[in-house]
C-alpha positions in Angstrom: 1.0 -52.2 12.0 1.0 -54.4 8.6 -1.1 -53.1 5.7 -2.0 -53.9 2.4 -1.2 -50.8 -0.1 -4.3 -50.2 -2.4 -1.7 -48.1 -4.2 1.8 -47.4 -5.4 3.1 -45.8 -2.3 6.5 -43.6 -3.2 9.4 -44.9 -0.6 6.6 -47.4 0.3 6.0 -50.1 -1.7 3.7 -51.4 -4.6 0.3 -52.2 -5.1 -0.6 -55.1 -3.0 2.3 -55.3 -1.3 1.9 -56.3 2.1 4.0 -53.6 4.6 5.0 -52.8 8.1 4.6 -49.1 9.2 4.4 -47.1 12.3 0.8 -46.9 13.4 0.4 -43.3 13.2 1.1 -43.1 9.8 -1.1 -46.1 8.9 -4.0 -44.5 11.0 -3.8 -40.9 9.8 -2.3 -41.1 6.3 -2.5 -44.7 4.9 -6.1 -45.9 5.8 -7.6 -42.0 6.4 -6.8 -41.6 2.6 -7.7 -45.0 1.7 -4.2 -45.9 0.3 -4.2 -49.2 2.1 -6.4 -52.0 4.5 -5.2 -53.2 7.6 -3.6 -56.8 7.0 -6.3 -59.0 8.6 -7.5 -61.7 7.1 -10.9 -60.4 6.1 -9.1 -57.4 4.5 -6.7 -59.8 2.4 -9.4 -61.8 1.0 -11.5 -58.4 0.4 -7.9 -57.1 -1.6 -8.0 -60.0 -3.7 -11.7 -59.4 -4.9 -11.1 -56.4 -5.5 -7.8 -56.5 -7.0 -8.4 -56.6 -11.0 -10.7 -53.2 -10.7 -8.5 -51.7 -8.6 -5.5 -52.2 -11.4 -8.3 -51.4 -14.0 -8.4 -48.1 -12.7 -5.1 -47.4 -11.8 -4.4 -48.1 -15.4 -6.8 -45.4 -16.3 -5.9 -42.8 -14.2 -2.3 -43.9 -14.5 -2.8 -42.8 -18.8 -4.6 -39.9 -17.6 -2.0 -39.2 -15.1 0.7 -38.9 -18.0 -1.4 -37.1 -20.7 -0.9 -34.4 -17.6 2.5 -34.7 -16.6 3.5 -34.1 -20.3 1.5 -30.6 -20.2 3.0 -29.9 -17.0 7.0 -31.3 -17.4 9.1 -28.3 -17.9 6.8 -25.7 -17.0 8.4 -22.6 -15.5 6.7 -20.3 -13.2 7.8 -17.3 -11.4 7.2 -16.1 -7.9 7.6 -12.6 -6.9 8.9 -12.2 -2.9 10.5 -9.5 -1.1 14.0 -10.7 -0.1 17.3 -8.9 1.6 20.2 -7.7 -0.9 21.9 -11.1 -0.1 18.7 -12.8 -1.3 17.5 -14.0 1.9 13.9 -14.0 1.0 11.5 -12.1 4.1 9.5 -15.5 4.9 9.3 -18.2 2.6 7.8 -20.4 -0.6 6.0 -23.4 0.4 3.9 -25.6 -1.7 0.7 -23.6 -0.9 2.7 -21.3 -3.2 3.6 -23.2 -6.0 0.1 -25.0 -6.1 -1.8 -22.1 -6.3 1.0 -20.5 -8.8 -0.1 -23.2 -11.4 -3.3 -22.8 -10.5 -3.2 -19.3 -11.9 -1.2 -20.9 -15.1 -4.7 -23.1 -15.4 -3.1 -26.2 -14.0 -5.0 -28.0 -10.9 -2.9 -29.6 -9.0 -3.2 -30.8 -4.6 -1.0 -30.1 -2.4 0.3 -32.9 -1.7 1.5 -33.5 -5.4 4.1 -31.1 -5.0 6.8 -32.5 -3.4 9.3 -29.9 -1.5 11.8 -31.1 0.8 11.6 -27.5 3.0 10.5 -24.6 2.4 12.8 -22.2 -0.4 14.0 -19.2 1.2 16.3 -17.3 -0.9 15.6 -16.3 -4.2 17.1 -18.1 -7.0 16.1 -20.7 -9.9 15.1 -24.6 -8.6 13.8 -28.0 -9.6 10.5 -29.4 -8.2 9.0 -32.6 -8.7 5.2 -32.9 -9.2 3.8 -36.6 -8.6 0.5 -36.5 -10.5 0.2 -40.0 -9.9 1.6 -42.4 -7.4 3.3 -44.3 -10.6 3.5 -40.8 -12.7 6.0 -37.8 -11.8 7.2 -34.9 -13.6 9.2 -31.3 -13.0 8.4 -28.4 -13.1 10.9 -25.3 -12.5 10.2 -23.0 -9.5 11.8 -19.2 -10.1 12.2 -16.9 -7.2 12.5 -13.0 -7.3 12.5 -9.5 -6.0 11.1 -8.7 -9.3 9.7 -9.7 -12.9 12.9 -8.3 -14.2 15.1 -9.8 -12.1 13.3 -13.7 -12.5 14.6 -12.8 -16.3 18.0 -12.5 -15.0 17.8 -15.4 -13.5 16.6 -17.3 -16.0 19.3 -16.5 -18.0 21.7 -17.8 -15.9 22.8 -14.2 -14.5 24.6 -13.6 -10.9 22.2 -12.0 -9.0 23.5 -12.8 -5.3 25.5 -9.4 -5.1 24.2 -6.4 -6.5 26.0 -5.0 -9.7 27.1 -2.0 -7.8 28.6 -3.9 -5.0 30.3 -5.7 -7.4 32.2 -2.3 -8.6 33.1 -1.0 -5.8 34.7 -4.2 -4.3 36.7 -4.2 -7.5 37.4 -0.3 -7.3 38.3 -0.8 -3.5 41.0 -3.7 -4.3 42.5 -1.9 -7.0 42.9 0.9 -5.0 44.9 -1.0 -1.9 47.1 -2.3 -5.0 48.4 0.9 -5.0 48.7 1.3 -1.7 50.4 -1.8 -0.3 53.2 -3.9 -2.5 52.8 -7.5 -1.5 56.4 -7.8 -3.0 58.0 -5.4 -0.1 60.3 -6.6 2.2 59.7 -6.3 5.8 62.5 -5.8 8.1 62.3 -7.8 11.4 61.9 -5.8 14.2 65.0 -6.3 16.8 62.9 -7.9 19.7 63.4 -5.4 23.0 66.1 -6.1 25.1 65.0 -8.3 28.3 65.4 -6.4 31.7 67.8 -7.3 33.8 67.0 -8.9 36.9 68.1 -7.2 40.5 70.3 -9.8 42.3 
């Protein structure tokens, strides 16, 4: 199905741009959200009536858009999940999560702003993008931990896929088999068993 975006549509194209897309997406994203028309005729000659206001305010909300995005770029926030000693985390962050996570730092932001690729699932420090406008994006950083201490550790750039202790007692356990075994020794060749003979 051709379209006519009302809007700059990421991966999509640009405002009045005239596109081809699978009819799903057209019916249940582009024209439910009103992000587009369908390309007919009437619908092109509505567009171009209706083009200057529709840049007016996509001007507006794109200067309101960035006064945001600059409160919001660089914001850290930390999410606390119970997770295995190798970090696997038990279930997942999703961007439920992170919305409502700067909702709790007093920023409002939809669902759908947040873009995640998949779900995070082990704990750790990561990048995430936050499009508060079609035209407007910014990042915000997403940190993952067993605990408030531990996001702290990460933060600082810390090691925290092994456990400290684990840590020692690898090291204690290959300094002991130094002592034990001499990579330097010579091993003698074992003679290979003489072959039985065959009864003729």
């Amino acid at each position: 199905m051709e379209v006519i975006l009302l809007e700059r549509v990421a991966k999509l194209g640009q405002m009045g741009e005239v596109v081809r897309v699978k009819d799903g997406f057209a019916r249940n994203f582009l024209l439910k959200r009103g992000k587009a028309l369908r390309a007919t005729e009437a619908n092109r000659a509505k567009y171009d009536g209706m083009k200057a206001e529709l840049e007016a305010n996509n001007i507006q909300a794109k200067g309101e858009a960035s006064k945001v995005a600059e409160k919001i770029n660089g914001r850290e926030i930390v999410i606390i999940r119970q997770a295995s000693e190798s970090g696997q985390l038990f279930g997942s962050v999703s961007v439920r999560d992170i919305a409502d996570a700067l909702a709790a730092d007093g920023v409002t932001v939809s669902r759908a702003q947040v873009w995640l690729d998949s779900p995070i699932k082990v704990i750790g420090k990561q990048k995430v993008t936050i499009a508060v406008h079609p035209e407007v994006e910014t990042s915000i950083s997403v940190t993952v931990a067993r605990s408030a201490d531990e996001a702290e550790r990460i933060k600082r750039g810390e090691d925290i896929s092994t456990r400290r202790e684990d840590q020692d007692a690898a090291a204690e356990a290959l300094a002991a088999a130094g002592e034990f075994f001499d990579p330097e020794a010579q091993h003698d060749d074992a003679e290979p068993a003489p072959a039985a003979e065959e009864d003729k």
